[in-house]
C-alpha positions as CSV (number, residue, x, y, z in Angstrom):
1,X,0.0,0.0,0.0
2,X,3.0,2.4,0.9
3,X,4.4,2.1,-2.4
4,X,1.0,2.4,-4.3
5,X,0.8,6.0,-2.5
6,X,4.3,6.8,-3.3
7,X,3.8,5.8,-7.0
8,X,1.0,8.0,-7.0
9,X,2.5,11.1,-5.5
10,X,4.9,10.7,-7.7
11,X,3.1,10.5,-10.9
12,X,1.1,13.9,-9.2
13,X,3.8,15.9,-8.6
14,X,5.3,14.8,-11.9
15,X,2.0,16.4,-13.3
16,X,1.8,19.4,-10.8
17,X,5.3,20.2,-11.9
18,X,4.8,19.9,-15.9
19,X,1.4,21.9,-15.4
20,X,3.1,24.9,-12.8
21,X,5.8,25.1,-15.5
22,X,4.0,25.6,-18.6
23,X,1.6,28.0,-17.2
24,X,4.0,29.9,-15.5
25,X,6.1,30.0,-18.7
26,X,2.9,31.8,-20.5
27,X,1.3,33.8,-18.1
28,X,4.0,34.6,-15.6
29,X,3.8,34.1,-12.1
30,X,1.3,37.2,-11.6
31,X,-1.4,35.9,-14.0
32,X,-1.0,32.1,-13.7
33,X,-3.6,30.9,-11.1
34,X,-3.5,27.6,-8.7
35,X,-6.8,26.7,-10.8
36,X,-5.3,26.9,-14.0
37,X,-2.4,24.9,-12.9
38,X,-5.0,22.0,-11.3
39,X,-6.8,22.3,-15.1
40,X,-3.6,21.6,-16.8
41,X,-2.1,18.6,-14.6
42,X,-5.8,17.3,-14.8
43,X,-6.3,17.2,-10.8
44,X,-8.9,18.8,-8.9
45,X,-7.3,22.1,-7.5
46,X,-7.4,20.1,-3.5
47,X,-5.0,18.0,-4.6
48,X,-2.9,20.5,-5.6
49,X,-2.8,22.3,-2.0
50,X,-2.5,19.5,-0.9
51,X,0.9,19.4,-2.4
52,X,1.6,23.2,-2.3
53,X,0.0,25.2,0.0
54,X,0.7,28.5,-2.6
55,X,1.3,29.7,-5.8
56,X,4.6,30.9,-4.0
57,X,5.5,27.9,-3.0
58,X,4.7,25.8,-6.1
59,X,6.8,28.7,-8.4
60,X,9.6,28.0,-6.0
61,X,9.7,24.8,-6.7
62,X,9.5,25.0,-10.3
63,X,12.5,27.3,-10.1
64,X,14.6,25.1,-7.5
65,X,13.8,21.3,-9.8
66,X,14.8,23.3,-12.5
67,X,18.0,24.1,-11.3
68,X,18.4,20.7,-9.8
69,X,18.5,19.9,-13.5
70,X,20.7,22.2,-14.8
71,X,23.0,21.1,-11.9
72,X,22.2,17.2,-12.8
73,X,23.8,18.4,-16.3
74,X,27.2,19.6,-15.0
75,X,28.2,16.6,-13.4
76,X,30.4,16.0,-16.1
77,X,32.5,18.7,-14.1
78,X,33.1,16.3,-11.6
79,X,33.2,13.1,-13.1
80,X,36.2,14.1,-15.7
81,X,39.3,16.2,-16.0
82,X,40.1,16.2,-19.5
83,X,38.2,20.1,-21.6
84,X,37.1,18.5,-24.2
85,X,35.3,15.6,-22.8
86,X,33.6,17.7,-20.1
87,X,32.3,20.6,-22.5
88,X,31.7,18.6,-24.8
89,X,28.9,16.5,-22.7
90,X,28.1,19.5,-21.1
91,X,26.9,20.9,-24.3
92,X,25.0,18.2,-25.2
93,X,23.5,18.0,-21.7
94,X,22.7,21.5,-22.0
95,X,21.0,21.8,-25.7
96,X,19.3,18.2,-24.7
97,X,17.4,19.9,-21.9
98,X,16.7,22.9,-23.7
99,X,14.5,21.1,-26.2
100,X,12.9,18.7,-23.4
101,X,12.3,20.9,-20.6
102,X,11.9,24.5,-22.1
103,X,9.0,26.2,-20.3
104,X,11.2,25.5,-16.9
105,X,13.8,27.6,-18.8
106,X,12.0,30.4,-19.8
107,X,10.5,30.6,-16.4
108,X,13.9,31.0,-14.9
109,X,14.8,33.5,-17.4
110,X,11.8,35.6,-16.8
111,X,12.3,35.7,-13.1
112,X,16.0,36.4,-13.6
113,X,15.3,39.4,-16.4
114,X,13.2,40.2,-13.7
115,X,16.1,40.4,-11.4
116,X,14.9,37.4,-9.6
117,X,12.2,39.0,-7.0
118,X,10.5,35.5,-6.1
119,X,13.7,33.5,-5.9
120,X,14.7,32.4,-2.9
121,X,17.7,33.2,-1.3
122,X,18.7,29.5,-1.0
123,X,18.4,28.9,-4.6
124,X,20.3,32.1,-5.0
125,X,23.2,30.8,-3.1
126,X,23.0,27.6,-4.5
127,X,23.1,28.8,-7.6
128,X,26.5,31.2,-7.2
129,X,27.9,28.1,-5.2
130,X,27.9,25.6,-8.0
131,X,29.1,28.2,-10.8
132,X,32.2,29.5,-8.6
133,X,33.0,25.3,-8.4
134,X,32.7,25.5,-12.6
135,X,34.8,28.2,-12.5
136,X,37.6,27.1,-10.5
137,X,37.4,24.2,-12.9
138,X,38.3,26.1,-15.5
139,X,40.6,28.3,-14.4
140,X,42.6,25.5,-13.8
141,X,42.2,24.6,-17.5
142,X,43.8,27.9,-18.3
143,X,46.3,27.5,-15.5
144,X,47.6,24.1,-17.0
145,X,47.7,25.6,-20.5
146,X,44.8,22.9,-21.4
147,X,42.5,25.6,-22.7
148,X,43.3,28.8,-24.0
149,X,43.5,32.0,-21.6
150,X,39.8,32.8,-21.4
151,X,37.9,34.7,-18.0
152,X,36.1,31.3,-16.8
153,X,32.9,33.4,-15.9
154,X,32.6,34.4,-19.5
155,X,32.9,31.1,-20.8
156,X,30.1,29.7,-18.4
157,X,27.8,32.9,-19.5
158,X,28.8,32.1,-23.5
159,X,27.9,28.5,-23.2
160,X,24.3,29.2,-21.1
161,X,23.4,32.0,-23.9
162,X,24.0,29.5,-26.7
163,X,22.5,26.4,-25.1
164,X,19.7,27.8,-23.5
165,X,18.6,29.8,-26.3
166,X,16.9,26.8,-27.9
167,X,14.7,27.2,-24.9
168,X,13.6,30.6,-24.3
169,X,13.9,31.5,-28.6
170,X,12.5,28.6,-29.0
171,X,9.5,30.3,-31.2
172,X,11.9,32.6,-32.7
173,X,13.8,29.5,-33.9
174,X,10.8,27.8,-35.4
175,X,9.8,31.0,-37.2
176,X,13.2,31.6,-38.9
177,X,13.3,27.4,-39.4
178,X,10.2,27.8,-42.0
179,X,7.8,27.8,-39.2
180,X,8.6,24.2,-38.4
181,X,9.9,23.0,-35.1
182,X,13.7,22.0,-35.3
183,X,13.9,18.4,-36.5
184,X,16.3,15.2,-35.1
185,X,18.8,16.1,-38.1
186,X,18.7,20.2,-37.6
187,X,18.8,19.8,-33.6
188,X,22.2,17.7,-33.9
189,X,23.3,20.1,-36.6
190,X,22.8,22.6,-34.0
191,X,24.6,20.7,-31.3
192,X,27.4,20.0,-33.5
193,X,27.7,24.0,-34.4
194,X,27.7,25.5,-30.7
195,X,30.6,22.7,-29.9
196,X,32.6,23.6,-32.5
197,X,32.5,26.9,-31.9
198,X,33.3,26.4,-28.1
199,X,36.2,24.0,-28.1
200,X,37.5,25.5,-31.2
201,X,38.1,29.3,-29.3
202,X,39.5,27.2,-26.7
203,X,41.5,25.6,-29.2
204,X,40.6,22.6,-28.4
205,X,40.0,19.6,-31.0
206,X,36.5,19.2,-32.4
């Protein structure tokens, strides 16, 4: 019985999660309502309180699991040494979630242009924690003479603007792209571009 329940708060805050994004990613946080967020995920809005008590509360959480991702798509950082390997995965990681997860994207983006009013000041921290770790990473890069001399900051800002783009542009992409959606074949084509482009100013090989 245990598990049964956990499956199935799972699979609702799954739901919850996808809905609060989306609509949040339209209408902003001001005009998205708890009841239009319960209409999306297809639950009846007391299950979603039951969940999350607010609106505050559920945007948080949209901001913070989407972070969690981003976070999930660094660990490359950690788990090798060599440039090219690790921004070469973290590229891919990057663009990947871009064109799964994009309203959670643009909702950080909004709240950021915004200069981030609703953010908490945990995720803030977090957030400055786990670039300065990036950083350091790549300062030893340049330090080694493994990359070439670049402000490690930069680089992290450059890589976020390209990747992330496919999220937040994502309409302006489709319109220039013959008002179609970027295909399998296009979406590695784009993949392939930003990495060469990257690890060839580092001078690394592509």
């Amino acid at each position: 019985m245990e598990i049964r329940k956990g499956t199935i708060r799972q699979k609702n805050m799954a739901a919850i999660l996808s809905a609060a994004e989306i609509t949040f990613s339209e209408k902003g946080y001001a005009g998205a309502t708890m009841g239009d967020i319960a209409e999306r995920a297809e639950l009846p809005k007391s299950n979603l309180h039951y969940y999350f008590s607010t609106k505050a509360q559920l945007y948080q959480e949209v901001l913070t699991a989407h972070l969690a991702l981003w976070e999930q798509d660094a660990l490359c950082f950690e788990y090798y040494d060599d440039p090219q390997v690790v921004l070469t995965t973290y590229i891919r990681a990057k663009m990947t979630r871009s064109r799964t997860r994009p309203y959670g994207s643009k909702v950080w983006a909004n709240e950021v242009m915004h200069r981030a009013p609703l953010m908490s000041e945990e995720a803030r921290t977090r957030l400055v924690e786990w670039a300065k770790l990036k950083e350091a990473k790549i300062a030893g890069w340049v330090e080694r003479g493994a990359i070439a001399s670049v402000s490690p900051p930069h680089l992290l800002y450059m890589i976020w603007a390209s990747t992330q783009h496919y999220a937040d542009f994502d309409y302006q992409i489709e319109l220039l792209n013959d008002r179609h959606p970027l295909d399998d074949v296009e979406f590695e084509r784009a993949i392939q571009t930003v990495t060469r482009v990257v690890l060839g100013g580092l001078g690394l090989r592509v």
